[in-house]
PLY file of the C-alpha trace (Angstrom):
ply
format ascii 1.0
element vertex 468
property float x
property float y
property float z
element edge 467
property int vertex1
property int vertex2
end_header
124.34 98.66 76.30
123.86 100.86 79.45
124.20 104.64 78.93
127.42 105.06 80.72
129.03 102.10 78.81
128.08 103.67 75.35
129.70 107.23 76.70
132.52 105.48 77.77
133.18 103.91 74.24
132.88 106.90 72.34
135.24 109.11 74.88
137.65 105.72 74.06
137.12 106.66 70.70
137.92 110.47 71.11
140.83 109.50 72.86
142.15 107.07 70.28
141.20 109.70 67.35
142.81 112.26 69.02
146.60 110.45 69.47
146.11 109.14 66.08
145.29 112.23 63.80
146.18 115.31 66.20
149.92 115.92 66.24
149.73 118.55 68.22
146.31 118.22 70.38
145.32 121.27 72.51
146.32 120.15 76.09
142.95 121.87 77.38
141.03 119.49 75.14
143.28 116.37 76.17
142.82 117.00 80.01
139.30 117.17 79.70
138.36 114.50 77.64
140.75 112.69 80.06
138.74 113.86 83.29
135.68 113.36 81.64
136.60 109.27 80.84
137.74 109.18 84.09
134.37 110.65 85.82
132.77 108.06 83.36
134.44 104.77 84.10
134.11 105.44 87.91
130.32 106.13 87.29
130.30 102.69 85.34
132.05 100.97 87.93
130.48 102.55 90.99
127.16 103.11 90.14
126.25 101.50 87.11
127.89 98.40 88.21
130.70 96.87 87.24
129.99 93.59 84.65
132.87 91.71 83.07
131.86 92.28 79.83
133.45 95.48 79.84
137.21 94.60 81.01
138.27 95.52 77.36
136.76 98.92 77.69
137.93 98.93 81.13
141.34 98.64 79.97
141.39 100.42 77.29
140.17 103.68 78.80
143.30 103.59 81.61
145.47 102.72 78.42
144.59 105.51 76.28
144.52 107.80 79.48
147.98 106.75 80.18
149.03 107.97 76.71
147.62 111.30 76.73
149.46 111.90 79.99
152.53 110.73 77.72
151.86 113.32 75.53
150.66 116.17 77.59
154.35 115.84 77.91
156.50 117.73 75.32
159.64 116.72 76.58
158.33 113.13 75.40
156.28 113.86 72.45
159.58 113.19 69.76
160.47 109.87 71.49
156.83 108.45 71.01
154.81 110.23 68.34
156.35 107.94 66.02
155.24 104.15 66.98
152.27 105.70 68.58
150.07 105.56 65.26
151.25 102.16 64.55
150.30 100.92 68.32
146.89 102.86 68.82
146.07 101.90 65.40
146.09 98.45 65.60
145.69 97.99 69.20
143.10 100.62 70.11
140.75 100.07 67.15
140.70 96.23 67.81
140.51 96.45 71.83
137.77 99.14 70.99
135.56 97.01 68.89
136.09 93.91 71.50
134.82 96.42 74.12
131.81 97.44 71.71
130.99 93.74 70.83
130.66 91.97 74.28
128.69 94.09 75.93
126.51 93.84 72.56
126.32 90.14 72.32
126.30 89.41 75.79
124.06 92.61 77.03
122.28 93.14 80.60
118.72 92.46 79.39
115.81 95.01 79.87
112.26 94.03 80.16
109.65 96.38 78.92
107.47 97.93 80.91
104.16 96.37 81.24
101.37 98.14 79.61
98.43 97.80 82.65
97.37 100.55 84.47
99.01 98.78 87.85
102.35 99.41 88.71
103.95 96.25 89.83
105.27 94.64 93.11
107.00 91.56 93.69
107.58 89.50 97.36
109.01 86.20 97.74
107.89 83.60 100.52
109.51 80.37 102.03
106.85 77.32 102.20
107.44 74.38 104.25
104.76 71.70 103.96
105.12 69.60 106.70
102.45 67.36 105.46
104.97 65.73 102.60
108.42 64.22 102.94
110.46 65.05 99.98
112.18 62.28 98.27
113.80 64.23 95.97
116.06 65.20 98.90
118.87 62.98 100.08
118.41 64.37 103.78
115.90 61.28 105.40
112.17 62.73 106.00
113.44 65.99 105.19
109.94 68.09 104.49
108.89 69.42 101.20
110.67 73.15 101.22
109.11 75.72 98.03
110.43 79.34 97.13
107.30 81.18 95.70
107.13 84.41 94.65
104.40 86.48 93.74
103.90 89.19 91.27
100.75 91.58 91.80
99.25 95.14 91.09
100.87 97.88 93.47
99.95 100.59 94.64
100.90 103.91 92.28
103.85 106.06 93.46
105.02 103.47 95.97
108.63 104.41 97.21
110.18 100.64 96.92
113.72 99.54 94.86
113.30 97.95 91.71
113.36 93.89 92.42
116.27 92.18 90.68
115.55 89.89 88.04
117.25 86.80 90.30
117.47 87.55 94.26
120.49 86.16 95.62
122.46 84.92 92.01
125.93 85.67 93.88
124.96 82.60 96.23
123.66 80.71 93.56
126.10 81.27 90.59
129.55 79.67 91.42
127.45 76.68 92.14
125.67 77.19 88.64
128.73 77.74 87.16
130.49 74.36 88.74
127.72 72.65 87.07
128.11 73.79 83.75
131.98 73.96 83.52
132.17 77.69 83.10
134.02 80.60 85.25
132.00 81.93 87.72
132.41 85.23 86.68
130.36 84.30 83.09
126.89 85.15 84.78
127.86 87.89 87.34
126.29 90.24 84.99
122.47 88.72 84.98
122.87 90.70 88.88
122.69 94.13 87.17
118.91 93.09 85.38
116.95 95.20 87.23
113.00 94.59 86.22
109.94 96.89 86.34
108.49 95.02 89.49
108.89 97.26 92.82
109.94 94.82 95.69
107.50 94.14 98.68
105.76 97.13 97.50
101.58 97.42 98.76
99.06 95.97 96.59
96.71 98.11 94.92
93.53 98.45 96.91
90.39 96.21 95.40
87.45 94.92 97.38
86.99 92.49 95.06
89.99 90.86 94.93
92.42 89.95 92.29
92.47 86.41 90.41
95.41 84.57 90.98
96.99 82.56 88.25
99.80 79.81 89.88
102.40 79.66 87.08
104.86 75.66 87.01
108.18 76.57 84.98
109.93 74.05 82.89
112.64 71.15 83.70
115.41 72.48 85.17
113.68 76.37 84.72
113.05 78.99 87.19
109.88 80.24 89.28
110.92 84.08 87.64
111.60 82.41 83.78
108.62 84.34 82.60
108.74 87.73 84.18
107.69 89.60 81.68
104.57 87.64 81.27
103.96 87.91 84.70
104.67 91.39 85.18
102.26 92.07 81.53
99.19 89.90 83.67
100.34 91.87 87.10
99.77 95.07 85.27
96.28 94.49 84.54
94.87 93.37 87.63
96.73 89.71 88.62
98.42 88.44 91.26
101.01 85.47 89.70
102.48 83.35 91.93
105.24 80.81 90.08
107.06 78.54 92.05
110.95 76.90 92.49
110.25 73.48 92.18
112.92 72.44 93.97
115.63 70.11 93.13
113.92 69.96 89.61
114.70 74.29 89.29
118.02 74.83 87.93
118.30 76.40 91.38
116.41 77.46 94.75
118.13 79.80 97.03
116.72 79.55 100.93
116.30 82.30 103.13
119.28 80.56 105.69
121.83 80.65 102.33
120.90 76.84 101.55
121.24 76.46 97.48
119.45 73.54 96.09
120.26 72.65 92.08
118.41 70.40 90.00
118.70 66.38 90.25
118.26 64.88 86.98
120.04 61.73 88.31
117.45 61.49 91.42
114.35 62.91 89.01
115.16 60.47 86.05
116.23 57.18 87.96
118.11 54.13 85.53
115.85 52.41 86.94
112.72 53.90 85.92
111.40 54.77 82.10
111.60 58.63 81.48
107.77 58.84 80.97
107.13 57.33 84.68
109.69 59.50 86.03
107.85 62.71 84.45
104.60 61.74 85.51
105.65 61.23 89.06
107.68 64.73 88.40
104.30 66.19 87.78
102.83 64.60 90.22
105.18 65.77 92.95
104.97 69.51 90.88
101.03 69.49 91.33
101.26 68.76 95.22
103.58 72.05 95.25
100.93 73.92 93.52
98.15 72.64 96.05
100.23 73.65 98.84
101.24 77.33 96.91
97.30 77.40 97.36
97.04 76.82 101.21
100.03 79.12 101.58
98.03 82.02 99.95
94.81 81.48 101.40
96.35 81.26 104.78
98.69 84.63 104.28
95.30 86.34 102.56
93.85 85.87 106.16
97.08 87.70 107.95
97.45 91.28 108.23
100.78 92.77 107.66
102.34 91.66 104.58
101.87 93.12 100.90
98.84 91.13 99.86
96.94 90.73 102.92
92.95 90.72 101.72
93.74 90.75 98.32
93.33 87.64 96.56
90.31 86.41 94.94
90.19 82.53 95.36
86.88 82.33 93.68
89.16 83.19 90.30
92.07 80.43 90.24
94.07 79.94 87.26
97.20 78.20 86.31
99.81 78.44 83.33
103.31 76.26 83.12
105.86 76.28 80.15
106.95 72.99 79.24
107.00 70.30 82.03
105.04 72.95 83.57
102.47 72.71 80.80
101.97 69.45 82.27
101.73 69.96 85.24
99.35 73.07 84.66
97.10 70.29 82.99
96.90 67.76 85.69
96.38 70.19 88.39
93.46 71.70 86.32
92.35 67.75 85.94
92.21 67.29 89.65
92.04 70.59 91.50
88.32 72.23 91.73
90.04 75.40 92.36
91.06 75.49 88.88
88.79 77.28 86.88
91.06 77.95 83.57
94.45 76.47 82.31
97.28 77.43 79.96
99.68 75.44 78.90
102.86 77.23 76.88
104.60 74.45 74.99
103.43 71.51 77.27
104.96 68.41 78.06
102.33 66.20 77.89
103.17 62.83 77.20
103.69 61.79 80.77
99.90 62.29 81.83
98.88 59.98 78.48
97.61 57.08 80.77
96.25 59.26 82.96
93.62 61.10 79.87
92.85 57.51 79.40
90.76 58.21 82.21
89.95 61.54 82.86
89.05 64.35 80.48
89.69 68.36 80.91
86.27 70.24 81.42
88.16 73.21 82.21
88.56 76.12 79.19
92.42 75.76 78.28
94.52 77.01 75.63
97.85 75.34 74.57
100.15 77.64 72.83
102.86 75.94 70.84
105.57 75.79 68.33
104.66 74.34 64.78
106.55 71.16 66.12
105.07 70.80 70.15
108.22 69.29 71.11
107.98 65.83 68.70
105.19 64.15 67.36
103.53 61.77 69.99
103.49 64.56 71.98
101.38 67.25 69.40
99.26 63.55 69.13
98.17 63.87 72.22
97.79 67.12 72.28
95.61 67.33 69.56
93.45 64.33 71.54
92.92 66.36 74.41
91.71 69.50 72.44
89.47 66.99 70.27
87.91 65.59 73.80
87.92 68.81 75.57
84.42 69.34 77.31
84.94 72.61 77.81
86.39 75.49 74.97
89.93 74.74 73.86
91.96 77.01 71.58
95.44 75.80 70.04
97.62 78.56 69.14
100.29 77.56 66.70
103.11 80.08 66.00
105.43 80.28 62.81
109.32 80.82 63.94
108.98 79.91 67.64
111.04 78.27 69.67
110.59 75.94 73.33
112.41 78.90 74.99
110.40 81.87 72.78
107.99 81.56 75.49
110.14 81.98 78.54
112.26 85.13 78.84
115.38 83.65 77.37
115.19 85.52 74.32
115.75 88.89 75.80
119.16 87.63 77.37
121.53 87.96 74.07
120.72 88.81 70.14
122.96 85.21 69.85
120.12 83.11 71.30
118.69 82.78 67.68
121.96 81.32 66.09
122.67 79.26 69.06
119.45 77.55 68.75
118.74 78.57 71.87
115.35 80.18 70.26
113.51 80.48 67.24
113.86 82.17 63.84
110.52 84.59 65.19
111.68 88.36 65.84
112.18 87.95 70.29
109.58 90.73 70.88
107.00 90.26 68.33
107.06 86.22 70.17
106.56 87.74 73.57
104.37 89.87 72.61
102.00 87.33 71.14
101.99 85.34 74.40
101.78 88.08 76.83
98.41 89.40 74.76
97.36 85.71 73.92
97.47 84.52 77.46
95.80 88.09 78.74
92.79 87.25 76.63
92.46 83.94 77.87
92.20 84.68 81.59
90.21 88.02 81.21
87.36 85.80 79.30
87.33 82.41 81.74
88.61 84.24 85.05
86.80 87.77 84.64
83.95 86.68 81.96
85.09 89.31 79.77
84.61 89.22 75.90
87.44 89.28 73.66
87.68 89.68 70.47
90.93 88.24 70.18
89.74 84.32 71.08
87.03 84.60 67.96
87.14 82.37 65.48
86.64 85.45 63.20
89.12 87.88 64.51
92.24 88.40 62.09
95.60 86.98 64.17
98.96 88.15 63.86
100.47 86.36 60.44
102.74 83.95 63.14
99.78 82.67 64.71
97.73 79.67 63.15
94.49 79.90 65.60
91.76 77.00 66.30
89.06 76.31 68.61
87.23 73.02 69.57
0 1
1 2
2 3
3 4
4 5
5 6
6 7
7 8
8 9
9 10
10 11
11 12
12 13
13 14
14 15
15 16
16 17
17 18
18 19
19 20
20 21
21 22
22 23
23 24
24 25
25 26
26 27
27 28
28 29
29 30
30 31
31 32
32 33
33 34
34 35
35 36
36 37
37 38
38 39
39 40
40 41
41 42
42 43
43 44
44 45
45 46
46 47
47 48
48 49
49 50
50 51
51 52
52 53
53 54
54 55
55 56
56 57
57 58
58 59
59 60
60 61
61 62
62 63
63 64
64 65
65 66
66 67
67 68
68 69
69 70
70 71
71 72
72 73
73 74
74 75
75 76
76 77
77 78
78 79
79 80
80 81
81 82
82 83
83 84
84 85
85 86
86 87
87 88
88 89
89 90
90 91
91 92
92 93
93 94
94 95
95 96
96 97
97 98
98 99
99 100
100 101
101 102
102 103
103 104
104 105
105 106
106 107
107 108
108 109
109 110
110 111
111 112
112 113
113 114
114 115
115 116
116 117
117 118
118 119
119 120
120 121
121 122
122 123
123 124
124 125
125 126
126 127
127 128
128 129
129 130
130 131
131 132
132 133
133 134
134 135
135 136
136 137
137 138
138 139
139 140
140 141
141 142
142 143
143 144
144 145
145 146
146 147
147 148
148 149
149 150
150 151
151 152
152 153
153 154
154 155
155 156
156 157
157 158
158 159
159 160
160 161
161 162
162 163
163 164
164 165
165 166
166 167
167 168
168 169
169 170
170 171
171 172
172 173
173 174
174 175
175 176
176 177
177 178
178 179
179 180
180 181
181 182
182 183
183 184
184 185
185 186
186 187
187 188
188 189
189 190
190 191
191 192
192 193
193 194
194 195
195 196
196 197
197 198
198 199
199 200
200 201
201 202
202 203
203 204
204 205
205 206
206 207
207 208
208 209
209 210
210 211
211 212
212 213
213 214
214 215
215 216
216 217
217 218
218 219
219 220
220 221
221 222
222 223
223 224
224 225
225 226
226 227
227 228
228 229
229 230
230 231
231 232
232 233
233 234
234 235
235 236
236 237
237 238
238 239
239 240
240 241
241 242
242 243
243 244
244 245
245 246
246 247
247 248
248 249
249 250
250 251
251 252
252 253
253 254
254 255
255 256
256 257
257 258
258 259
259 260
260 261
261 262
262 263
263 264
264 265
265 266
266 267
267 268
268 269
269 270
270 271
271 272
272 273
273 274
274 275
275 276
276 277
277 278
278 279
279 280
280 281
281 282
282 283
283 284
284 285
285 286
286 287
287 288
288 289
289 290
290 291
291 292
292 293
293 294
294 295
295 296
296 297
297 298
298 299
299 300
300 301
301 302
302 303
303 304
304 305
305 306
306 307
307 308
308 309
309 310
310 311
311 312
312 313
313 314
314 315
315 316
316 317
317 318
318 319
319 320
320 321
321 322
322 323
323 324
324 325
325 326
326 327
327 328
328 329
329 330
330 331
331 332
332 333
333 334
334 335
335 336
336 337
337 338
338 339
339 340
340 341
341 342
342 343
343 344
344 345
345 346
346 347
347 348
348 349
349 350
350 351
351 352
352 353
353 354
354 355
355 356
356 357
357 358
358 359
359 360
360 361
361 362
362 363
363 364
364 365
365 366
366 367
367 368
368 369
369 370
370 371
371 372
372 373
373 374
374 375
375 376
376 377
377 378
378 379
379 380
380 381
381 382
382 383
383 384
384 385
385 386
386 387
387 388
388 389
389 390
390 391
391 392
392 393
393 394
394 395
395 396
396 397
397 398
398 399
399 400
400 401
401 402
402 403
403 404
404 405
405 406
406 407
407 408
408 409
409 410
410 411
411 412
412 413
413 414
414 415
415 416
416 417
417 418
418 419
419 420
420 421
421 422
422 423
423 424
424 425
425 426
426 427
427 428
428 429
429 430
430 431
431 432
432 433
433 434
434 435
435 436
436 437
437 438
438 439
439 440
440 441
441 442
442 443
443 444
444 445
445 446
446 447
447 448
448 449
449 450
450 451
451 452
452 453
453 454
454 455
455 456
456 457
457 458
458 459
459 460
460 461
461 462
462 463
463 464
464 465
465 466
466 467
């Protein structure tokens, strides 16, 4: 809960204790507990911002501030002392813990800040590659159209807003909300996340150049799934750049206001097995990151925008969760750019055909729950680390979930019992695969040592590690 919201409660609660146990309450105490609930709510409300979460509390407050008027009034006080305790009792206490509760269980997640020395800037781009038609799109030799956004060092003191955790949501979240039967009001509040990432801010001056890692989210994910991560890698010297995949995200928002939403129906055909229809997913999810590639190398050349000079193509990585695991994997396969991959939870079945024929020489590490989706797919898995030409490590971790190693666990304590994520504590998880995937990169992008990737270093008591 926000600060505002908790000092709204408790003046709720001074209130209600107040009209329940003070017969006779000192008007000069009444009034300015009053004003002060009132100075409160509109700070909430106005500044703050307003979520619906706290309607109870909302409520509640005008309520109880009604009352005390009531009894500021002594010409009153005989007619209503009476059923007062009986109605604030019962009433108050339960609205009150409904107001405590939601905001609780349904909170406005906070990210931690990243522990680099870099602050962190954020700027989104619009790609159009006019060198593929899009067949995902219903719209007849409609061009391929990408939302990217990057995540890089910044430049200290930089006067720039925080970045929201999802530009443009109130475009995108009726249409999210059509699709999955709820009220649209239900995600309004996932407008207030604010993150630690400072928007369009400068990039941090290095002649060198920064390695860039392209990060593939999962089926039906989001190109910003993973900010923490990226903001943790941004911190120490990266620029990230994760892409919508679009009509496979659960949703792109254009610059012109044009919402795309995922196409399972068009991505998964009847007429096509579900294997073939991933690998041609990937497929089409590789091209993306080729042309997330020419995009940068192209804006590195241009003067004027916020990472102009900055990018050190000589150092390419790439990272996916899930499907984007996969895709991380076949892009490393066929792109010489690639010089490292990491694959969080991958989806790898899809691309089993395609290992018939081809084998990683590129260091990797795949990070995984105990089960790596099912069985065929940990198989293969397994294979690929076995055949590996270059290092490998497999990082197996007690208690976590697919979606431990996206940011969905920082979105509500009720993930856990939901299913939604693992039995693993949310930040000790992210924490494991923000320092994890850190290690990686500074060893096979920056040639670094670290002590974490030896086979004699002690991990955390989650983490089952193994090298080729």
């Amino acid at each position: 809960m926000r600060p505002s919201e908790i000092i709204l409660l408790a003046f709720d609660l001074l209130l209600i204790l107040f009209l329940l146990f003070r017969p006779n309450p000192s008007k000069l105490m009444l009034s300015v507990i009053g004003v002060a609930a009132i100075l409160i709510l509109i700070f909430n409300i106005a500044v703050d911002g307003y979520r619906w979460q706290m309607i109870p509390a909302y409520i509640l407050t005008i309520f109880l501030l009604s009352l005390s008027l009531l009894r500021l009034k002594k010409s009153e006080q005989k007619h209503v002392v009476g059923w007062l305790k009986v109605f604030i009792g019962f009433l108050g206490i339960l609205t009150l813990l409904i107001a405590v509760l939601l905001p609780i269980v349904l909170p406005v997640p906070t990210l931690d800040e990243p522990s680099g020395k870099y602050s962190v800037g954020t700027s989104t781009y619009h790609i159009v590659d006019e060198d593929r038609i899009d067949f995902y799109n219903e719209t007849p030799n409609a061009r391929r159209e990408l939302m990217v956004q990057l995540w890089y060092p910044a430049e200290s003191g930089e006067e720039s807003i925080k970045a929201k955790y999802i530009e443009q949501l109130d475009r995108a979240a009726p249409i999210i909300a059509r699709r999955l039967g709820l009220p649209a009001f239900l995600l309004q509040h996932l407008t207030l996340i604010r993150t630690n990432s400072f928007k369009d801010a400068q990039i941090a001056p290095n002649e060198a150049g920064y390695p860039l890692i392209l990060f593939s989210h999962g089926l039906a994910g989001l190109r910003m799934q993973n900010t923490a991560l990226f903001e943790h890698l941004a911190s120490h010297g990266y620029v990230i750049a994760s892409v919508d995949h679009t009509f496979d995200s659960v949703f792109t928002v254009f610059p012109d206001g044009r919402v795309t939403i995922h196409r399972q129906e068009v991505i998964f055909p009847e007429e096509t097995t579900f294997l073939e229809a991933g690998h041609q997913l990937m497929v089409v999810r590789t091209n993306d990151l080729d042309a997330v590639l020419n995009y940068l190398k192209d804006l590195n050349q241009i003067n004027g925008n916020s990472v102009a000079g900055a990018i050190n193509f000589d150092e390419v990585g790439v990272a996916g969760h899930s499907t984007g695991g996969g895709t991380a994997l076949l892009f490393c396969l066929e792109s010489p750019s690639c010089l490292a991959m990491l694959a969080l939870d991958g989806w790898l079945e899809p691309l089993a055909e395609e290992l018939n024929h081809k084998k990683l020489a590129k260091p990797a590490m795949f990070m995984n729950t105990p089960e790596w989706l099912q069985k065929e797919n940990q198989r293969l898995g397994r294979n690929i680390i076995m055949e590996q030409q270059d290092i490998a490590y497999e990082l197996t971790i007690t208690g976590m979930g697919h979606n431990n190693f996206t940011d969905i666990p920082l979105l509500s304590p009720l993930t856990t019992p939901l299913g939604l994520t693992g039995s693993i504590n949310s930040n000790t998880g992210l924490n494991i695969v923000n320092d994890y995937s850190l290690a990686f990169f500074d060893k096979h992008l920056r040639d670094e040592k670290q002590p974490l990737l030896q086979n004699d270093h002690s991990p955390p008591p989650e983490v089952q590690f193994k090298t080729n």
